[in-house]
Structures are given as C-alpha cells and as structure tokens.
C-alpha positions in Angstrom: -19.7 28.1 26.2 -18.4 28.5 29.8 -18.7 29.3 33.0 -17.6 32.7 34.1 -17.7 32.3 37.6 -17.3 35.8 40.7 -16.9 35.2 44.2 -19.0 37.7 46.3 -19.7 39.1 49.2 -22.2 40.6 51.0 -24.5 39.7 53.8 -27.9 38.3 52.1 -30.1 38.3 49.0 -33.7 37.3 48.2 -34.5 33.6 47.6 -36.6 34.5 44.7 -33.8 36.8 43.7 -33.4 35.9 40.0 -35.3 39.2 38.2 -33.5 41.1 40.7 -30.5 39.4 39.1 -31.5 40.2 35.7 -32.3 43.9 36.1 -29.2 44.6 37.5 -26.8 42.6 35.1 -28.8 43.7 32.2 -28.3 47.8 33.7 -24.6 47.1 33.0 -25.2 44.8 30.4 -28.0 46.0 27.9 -27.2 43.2 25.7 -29.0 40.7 28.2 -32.6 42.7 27.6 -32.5 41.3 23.8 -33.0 37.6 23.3 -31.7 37.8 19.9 -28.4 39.5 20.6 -27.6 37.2 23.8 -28.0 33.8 22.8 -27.5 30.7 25.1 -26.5 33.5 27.7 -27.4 32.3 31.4 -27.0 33.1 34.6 -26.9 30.3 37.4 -29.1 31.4 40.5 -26.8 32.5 43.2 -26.5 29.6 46.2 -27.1 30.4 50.0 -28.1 28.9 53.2 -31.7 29.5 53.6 -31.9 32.4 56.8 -35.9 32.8 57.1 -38.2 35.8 55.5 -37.5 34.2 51.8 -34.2 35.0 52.7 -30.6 33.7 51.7 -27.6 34.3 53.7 -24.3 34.3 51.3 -21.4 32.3 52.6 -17.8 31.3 51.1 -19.9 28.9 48.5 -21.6 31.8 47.0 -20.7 32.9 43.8 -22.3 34.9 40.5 -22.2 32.5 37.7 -22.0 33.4 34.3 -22.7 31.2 31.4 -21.1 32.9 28.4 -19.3 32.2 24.6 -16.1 32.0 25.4 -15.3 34.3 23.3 -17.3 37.2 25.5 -15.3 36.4 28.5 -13.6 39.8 28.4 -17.0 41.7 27.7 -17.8 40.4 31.5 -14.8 41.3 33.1 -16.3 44.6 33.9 -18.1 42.9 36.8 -14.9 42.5 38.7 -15.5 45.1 41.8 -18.8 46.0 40.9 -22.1 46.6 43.7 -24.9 44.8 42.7 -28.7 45.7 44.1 -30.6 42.2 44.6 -33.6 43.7 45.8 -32.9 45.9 49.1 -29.6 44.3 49.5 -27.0 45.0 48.2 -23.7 42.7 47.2 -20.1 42.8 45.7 -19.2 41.3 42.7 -15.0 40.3 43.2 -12.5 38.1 41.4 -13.5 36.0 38.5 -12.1 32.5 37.4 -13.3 30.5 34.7 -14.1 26.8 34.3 -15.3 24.4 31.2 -18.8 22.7 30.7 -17.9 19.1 31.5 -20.8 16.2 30.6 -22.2 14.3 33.2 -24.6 11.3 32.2 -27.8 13.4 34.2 -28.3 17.0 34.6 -30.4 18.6 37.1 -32.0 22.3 37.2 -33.3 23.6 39.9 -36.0 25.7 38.0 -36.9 25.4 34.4 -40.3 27.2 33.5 -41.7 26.8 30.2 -44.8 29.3 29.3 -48.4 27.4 29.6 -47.4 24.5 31.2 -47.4 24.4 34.8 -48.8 21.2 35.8 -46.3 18.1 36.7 -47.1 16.0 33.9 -48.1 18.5 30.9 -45.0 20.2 32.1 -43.1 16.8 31.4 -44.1 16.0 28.6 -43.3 20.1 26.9 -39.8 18.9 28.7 -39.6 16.2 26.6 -40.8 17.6 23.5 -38.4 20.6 24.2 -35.4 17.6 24.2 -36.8 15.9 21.1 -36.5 19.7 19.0 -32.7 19.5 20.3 -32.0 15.7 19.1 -31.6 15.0 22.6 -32.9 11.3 23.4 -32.6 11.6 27.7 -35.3 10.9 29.7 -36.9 13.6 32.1 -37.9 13.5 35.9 -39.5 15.4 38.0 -38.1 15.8 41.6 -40.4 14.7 44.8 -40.9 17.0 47.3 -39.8 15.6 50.7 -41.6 17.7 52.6 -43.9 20.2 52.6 -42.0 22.9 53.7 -39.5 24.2 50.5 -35.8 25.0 51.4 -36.5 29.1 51.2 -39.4 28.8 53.4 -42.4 29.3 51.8 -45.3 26.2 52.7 -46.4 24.2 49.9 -49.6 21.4 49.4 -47.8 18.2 48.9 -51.2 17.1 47.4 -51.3 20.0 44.8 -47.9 19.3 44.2 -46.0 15.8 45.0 -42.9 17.2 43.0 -40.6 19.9 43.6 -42.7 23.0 42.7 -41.0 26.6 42.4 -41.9 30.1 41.1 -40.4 33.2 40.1 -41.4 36.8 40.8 -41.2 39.3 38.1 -42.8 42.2 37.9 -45.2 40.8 40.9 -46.1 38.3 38.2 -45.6 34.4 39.6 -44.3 32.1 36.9 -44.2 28.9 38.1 -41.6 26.1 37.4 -40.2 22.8 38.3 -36.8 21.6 39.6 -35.6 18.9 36.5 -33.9 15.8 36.0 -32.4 14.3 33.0 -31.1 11.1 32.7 -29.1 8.9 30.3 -27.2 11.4 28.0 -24.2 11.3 25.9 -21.7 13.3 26.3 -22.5 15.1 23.3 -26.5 15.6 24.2 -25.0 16.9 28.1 -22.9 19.7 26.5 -25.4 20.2 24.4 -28.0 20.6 27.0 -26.1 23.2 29.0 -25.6 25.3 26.4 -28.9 25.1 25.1 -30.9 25.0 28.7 -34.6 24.6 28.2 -37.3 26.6 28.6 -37.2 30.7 29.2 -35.8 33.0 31.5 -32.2 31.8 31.3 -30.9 35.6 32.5 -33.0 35.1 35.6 -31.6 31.3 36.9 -33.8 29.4 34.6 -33.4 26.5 32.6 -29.3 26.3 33.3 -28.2 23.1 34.1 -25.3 21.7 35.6 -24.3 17.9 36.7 -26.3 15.9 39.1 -24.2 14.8 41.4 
C-alpha cells in the first residue's frame, strides 16, 4: 500500500465533505461501491482552513489522497485533470506523486467510526478489541476537546462530550466518530495499522491513519 497523492484546486469544499468524496470517486471508480473488490482502499479527508458555514477553504496544502496497492497506481491515474463535485462545489483534480507508508511509533485519525458504538469509552474499548483482532498490542486514546467550539464550526457540549467528537453525513444520516490516538507501536503493527485502518467508511476519510506528529 501507498499513498497516491493529487494536488487540487478550487475555491472551497464542505467540512463534512467525505460522502461527497465517495460518490464522486466511486462515479469514476465503481470498484469503490464494493467492499469486497476494494480492499484496504482509503481515501484521506481532504485538508483546509476552516472559512465559516461548515466550510473549508482549499489552499496550496490541499491535496486528494489516495491510499491504494501499489500495484493499482495506474488504475488511478485517470484522476489526473479530472472535475470533482464535493457537494455544490466543484474542484480539480491535477498532478499526482506518490509517496510510501513510513511507521511512526503513534498514529492518529481524525475520524474513525465503528457501527454501535458512539460513546467515548464503549467506543475505546471496540478500538481496542478492533487492535487485538489485528495482533496489534498499542494502546488507544481518545483526544480532549479544547474547546467547545470544533475547528469546522459547528458548537459542541464539552459535558456530553470531553473528547474530540465528529460525525459524518450520509444520506442525511449522522454517524458519529471520534478523532484516535495510538500509541507504542512497532514498526511492523504501524504499517500494519495503515493499511488495515479501523473501523468503516475508509472511502469516505474514515479510519485512515497517518503519523502523529
């Protein structure tokens, strides 16, 4: 596995952009509807500056990441001067580079949702568990919120919630999630746990991890 990685431009997306993400990769890509025939497949949510009205502006940090066999590369390169629709906006997809997994002792996600689970420490422990199935012997952590204001704008009860809290829209459905830590990995268990991600709804941002640096 890799990272396949576009830069883009455009003006803004959605913050809650990733089934918009989905629905138009997978209406180039068909492959990414089936779960069977994709794999470990992900795709990294897209990173912008927060601009207000759940809102991301794109800047020269924004990019469409990919994270693909290696061996697929080539199936993807079809992106390459492609117009994506992200909800009403709309943004270009330009040249690609590529760049390996690397470990890193802790990993972080921003949003990893795993179905019936959506309080902090029920959520933990299916984390855990989820780990365990993998052979993976890190330890998980939940982020604390800093404030009770999240980063795309949208007000949050520190009291419901003490930890980083997200959700996802699909289909007018929220599906909520939590930004994840994990700590004390090999370098074996961290490649592993990028490939692998955890939980669902690694096509829409979810469950992909990268170094937490």
């Amino acid at each position: 596995m890799l990272d396949l990685v576009f830069a883009l431009s455009g003006n803004k997306i959605p913050a809650d952009h990733g089934y918009f993400l989905h629905s138009a990769l997978s209406g180039i890509f068909p492959v990414l509807h089936n779960m069977k025939q994709r794999g470990n497949t992900g795709v990294h949510p897209i990173y912008g500056i927060p601009c207000g009205n759940r809102m991301l502006a794109l800047g020269g940090k924004s990019r469409l990441i990919l994270r693909i066999p290696a061996d697929k590369v080539a199936d993807y390169l079809e992106l390459c001067g492609r117009q994506l629709e992200i909800g009403s906006e709309v943004i270009s997809v330009e040249t690609p580079s590529s760049r390996k997994l690397r470990p890193a002792a802790a990993l972080k996600s921003r949003l990893v949702t795993i179905k019936g689970f959506t309080s902090p420490h029920e959520f933990l422990d299916a984390a855990h568990r989820q780990l365990q199935e993998l052979n993976i012997r890190g330890k998980t952590h939940l982020i604390p919120r800093k404030d009770s204001l999240a980063s795309e704008g949208r007000s949050d009860n520190r009291e419901t919630s003490p930890f980083i809290k997200r959700t996802i829209s699909i289909k007018g459905k929220s599906i909520v999630g939590f930004a994840l830590v994990v700590t004390d990995l090999t370098a074996d268990e961290s490649l592993l746990l990028q490939i692998s991600g955890l939980g669902g709804r690694r096509t829409m941002g979810c469950g992909i991890f990268v170094p937490a640096e």
